[in-house]
SEDRENLO-459025 format. One line per 2 residues: their letters; for each residue x, y, z of N, C-alpha, C. Coordinates in nm, 3 decimals. Example, Ala and Ser with C-alpha at 12.3 -4.5 7.8 and 13.67 -1.06 7.14 Angstrom:
<atoms>
as> 1.319,-0.569,0.780,1.230,-0.450,0.780,1.320,-0.330,0.780  1.285,-0.225,0.708,1.367,-0.106,0.714,1.290,0.003,0.787
</atoms>
This chain:
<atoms>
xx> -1.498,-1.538,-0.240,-1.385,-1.470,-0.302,-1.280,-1.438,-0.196  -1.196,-1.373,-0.232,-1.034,-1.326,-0.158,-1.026,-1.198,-0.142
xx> -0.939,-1.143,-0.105,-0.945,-1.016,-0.112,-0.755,-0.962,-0.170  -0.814,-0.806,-0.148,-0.643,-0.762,-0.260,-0.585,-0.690,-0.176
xx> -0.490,-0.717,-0.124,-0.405,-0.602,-0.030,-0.309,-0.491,-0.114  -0.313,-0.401,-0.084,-0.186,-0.298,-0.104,-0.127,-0.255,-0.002
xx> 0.025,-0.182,-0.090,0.123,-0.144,-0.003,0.142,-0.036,-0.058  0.157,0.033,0.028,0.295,0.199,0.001,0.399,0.203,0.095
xx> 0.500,0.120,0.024,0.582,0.055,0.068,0.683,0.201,0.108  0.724,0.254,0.231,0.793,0.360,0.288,0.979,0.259,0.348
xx> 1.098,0.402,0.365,1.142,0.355,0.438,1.129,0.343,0.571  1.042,0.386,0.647,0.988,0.391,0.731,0.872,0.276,0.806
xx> 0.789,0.343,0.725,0.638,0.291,0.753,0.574,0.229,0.598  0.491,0.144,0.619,0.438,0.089,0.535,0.293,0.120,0.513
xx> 0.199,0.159,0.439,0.035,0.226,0.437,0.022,0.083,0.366  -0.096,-0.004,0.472,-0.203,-0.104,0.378,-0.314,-0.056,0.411
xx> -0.367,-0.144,0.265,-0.552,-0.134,0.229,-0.541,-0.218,0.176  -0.682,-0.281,0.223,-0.742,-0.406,0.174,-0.860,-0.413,0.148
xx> -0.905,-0.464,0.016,-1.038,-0.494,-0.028,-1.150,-0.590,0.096  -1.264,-0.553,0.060,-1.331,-0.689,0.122,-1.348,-0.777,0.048
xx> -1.418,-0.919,0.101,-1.371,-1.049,0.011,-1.453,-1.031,-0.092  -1.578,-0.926,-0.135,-1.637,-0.935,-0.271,-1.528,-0.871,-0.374
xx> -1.429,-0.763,-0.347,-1.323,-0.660,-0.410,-1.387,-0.576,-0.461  -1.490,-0.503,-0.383,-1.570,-0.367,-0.457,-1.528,-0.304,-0.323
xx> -1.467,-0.271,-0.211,-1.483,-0.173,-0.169,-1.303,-0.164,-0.142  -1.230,-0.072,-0.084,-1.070,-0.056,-0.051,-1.133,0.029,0.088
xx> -1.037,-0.065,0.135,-1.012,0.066,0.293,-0.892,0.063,0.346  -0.851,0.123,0.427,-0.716,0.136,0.475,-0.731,0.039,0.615
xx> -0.656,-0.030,0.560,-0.637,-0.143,0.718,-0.514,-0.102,0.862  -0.426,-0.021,0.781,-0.311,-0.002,0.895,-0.219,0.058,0.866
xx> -0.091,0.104,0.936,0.037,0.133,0.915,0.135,0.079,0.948  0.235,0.006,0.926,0.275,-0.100,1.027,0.446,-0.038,0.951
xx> 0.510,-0.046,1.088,0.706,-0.027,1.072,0.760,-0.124,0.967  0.826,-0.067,0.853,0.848,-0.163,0.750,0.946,-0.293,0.766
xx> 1.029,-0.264,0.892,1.098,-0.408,0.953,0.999,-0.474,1.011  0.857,-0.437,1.053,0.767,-0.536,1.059,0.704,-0.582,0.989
xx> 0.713,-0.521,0.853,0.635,-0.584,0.738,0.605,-0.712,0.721  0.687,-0.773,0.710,0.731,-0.976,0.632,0.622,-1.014,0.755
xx> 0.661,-0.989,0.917,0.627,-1.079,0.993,0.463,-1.049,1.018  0.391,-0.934,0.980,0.258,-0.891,0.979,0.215,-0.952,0.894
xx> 0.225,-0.934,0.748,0.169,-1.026,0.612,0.173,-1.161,0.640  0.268,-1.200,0.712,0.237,-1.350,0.755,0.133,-1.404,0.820
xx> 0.112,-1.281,0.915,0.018,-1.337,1.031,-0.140,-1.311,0.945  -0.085,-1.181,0.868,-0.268,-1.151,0.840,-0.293,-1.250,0.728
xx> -0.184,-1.336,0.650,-0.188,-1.419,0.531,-0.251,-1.567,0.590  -0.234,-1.541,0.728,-0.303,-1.676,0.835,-0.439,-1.673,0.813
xx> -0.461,-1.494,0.850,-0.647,-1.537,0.916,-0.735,-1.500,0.825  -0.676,-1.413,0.699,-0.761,-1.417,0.589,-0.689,-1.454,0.411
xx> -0.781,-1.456,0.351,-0.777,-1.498,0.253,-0.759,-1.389,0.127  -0.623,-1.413,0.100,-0.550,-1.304,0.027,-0.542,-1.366,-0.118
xx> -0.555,-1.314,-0.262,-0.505,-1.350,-0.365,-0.424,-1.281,-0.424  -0.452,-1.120,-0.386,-0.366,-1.045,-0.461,-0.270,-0.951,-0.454
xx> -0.124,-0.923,-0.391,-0.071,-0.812,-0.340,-0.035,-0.738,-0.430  -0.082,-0.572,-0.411,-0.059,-0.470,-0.502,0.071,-0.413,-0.452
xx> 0.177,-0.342,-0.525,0.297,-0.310,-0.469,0.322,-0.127,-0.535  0.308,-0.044,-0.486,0.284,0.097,-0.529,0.443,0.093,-0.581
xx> 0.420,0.151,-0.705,0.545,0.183,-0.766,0.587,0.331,-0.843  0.674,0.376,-0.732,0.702,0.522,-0.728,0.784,0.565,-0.874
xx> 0.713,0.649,-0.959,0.803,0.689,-1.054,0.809,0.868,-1.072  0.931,0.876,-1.140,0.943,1.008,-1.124,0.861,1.080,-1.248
xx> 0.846,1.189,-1.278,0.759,1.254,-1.356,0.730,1.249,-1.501  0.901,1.179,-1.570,0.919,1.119,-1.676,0.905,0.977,-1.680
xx> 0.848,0.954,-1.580,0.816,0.809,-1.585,0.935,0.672,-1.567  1.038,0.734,-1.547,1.164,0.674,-1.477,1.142,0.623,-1.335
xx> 1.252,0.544,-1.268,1.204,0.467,-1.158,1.224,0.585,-1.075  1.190,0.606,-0.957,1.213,0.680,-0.819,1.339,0.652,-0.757
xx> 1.419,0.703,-0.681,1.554,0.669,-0.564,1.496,0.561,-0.480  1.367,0.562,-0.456,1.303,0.482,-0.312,1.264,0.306,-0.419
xx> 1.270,0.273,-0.545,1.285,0.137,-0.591,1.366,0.059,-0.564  1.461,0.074,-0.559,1.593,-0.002,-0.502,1.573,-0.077,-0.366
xx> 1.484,0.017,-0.266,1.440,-0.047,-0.140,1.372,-0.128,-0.216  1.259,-0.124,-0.287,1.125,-0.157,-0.280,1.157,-0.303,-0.365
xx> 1.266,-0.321,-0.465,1.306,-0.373,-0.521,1.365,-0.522,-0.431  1.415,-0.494,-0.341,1.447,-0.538,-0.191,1.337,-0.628,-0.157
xx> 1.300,-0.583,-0.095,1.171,-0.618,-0.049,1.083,-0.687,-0.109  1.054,-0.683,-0.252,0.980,-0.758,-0.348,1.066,-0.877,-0.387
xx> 1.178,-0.893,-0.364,1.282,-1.047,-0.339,1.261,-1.082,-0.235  1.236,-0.990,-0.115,1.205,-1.118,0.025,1.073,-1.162,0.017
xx> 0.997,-1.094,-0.041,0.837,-1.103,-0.020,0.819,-1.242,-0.105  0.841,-1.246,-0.227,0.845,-1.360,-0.304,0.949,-1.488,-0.251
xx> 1.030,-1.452,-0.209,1.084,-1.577,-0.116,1.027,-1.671,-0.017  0.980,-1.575,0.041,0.834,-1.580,0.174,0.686,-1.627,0.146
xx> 0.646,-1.567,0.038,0.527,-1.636,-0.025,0.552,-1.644,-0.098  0.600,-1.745,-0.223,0.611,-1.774,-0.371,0.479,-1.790,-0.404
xx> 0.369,-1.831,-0.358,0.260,-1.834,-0.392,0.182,-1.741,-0.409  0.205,-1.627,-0.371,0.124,-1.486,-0.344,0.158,-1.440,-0.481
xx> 0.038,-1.397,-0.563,0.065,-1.317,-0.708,0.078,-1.166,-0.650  0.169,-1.114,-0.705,0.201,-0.956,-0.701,0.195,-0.902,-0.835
xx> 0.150,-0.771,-0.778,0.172,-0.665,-0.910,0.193,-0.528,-0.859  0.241,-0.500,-0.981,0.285,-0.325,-0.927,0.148,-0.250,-1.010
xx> 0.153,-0.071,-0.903,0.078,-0.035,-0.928,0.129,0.131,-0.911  0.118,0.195,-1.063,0.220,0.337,-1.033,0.137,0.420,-0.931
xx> 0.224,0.434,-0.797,0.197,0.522,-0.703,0.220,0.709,-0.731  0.213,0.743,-0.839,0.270,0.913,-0.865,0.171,0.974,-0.825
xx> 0.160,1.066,-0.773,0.079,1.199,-0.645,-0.022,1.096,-0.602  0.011,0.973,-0.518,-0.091,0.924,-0.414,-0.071,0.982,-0.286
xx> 0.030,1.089,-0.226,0.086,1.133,-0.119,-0.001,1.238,-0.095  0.016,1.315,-0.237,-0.066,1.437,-0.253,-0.215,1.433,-0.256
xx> -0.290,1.321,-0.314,-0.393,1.291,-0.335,-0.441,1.248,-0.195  -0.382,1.180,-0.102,-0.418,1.119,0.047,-0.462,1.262,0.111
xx> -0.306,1.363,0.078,-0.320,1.426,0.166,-0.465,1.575,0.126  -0.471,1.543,-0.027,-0.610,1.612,-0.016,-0.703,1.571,0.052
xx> -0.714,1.462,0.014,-0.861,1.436,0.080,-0.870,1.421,0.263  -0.782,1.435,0.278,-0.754,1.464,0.413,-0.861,1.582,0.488
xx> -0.831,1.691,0.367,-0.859,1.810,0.412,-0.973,1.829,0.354  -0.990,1.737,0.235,-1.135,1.747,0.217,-1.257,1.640,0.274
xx> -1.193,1.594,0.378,-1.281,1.486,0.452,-1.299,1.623,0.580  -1.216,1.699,0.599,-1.245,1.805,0.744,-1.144,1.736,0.874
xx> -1.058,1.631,0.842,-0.971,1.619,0.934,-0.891,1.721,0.968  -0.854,1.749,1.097,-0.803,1.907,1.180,-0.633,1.856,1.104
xx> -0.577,1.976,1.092,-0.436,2.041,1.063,-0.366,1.931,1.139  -0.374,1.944,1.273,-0.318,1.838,1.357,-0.281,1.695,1.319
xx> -0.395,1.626,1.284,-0.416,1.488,1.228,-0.344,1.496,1.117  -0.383,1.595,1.042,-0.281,1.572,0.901,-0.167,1.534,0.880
xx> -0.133,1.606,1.035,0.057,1.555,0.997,0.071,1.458,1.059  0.034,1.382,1.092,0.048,1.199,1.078,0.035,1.133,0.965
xx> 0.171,1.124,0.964,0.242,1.035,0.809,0.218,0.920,0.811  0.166,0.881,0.909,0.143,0.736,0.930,-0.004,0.678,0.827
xx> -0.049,0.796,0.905,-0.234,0.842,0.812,-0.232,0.837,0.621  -0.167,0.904,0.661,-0.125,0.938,0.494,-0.052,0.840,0.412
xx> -0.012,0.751,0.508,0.054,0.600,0.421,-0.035,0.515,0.386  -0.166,0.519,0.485,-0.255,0.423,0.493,-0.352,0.475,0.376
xx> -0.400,0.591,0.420,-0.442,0.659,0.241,-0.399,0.659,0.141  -0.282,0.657,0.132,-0.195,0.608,-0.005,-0.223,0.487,-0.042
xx> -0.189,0.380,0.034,-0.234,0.271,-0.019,-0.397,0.220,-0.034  -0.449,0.312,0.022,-0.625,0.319,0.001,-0.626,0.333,-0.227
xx> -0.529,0.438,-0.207,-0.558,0.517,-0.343,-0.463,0.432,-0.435  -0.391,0.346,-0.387,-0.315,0.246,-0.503,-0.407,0.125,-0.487
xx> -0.493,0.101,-0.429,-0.603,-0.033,-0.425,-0.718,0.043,-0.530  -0.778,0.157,-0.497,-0.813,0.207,-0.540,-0.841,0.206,-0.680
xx> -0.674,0.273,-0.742,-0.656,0.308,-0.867,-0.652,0.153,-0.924  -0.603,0.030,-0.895,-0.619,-0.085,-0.951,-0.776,-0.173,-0.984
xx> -0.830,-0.105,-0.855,-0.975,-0.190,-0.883,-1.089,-0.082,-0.996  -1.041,0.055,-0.991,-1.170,0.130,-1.097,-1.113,0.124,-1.221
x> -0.974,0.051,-1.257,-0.926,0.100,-1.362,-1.007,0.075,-1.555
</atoms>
């Protein structure tokens, strides 16, 4: 089998997780600068075997798009330019920030660690792989 990557696609930083190749488990693979995005997915689209990219999709509480789609919107035109072959799907990201950052504190990581946003991107997209594979 293949495995399923996600994104929590930031203007900043980007949080992936990736399944292993059976797709029963999600872990957080990295954080990577979102102008490095395109050229990372390339390289990791080299050495393993990807079928499915999940794309966290931020909505607001009424279920309207977020301010931060328009990037993301962006980005999901270069991505498909770049791999036309790669199937994507979206996956509503609403309190995965909040949810990372619980379990943060309920894993016993120190105050300190917490505030690495970087951490918390990569947990986010733990919890949008997550929410796609128990659904």
């Amino acid at each position: 089998m293949s495995r399923i990557l996600a994104l929590d696609y930031g203007v900043k930083r980007t949080g992936i997780a990736v399944t292993d190749e059976m797709q029963i488990i999600a872990s957080g693979l990295t954080t990577v600068a979102t102008k490095e995005l395109l050229p990372f997915l390339e390289k990791y689209f080299k050495e393993e075997n990807v079928e499915l990219v999940l794309v966290g999709e931020p909505k607001q509480m009424d279920a309207s798009a977020s301010e931060s789609e328009v990037l993301i919107q962006e980005f999901l035109k270069k991505f498909t330019e770049k791999f036309p072959q790669m199937d994507l799907k979206r996956v509503d990201e609403r309190f995965t920030s909040k949810m990372a950052f619980q379990s943060m504190i309920d894993s016993g990581i120190k105050k300190k660690k917490r505030r690495d946003k970087a951490l918390v991107d990569e947990i986010s997209a733990t919890i949008i792989l997550q929410t796609y594979l128990y659904k």
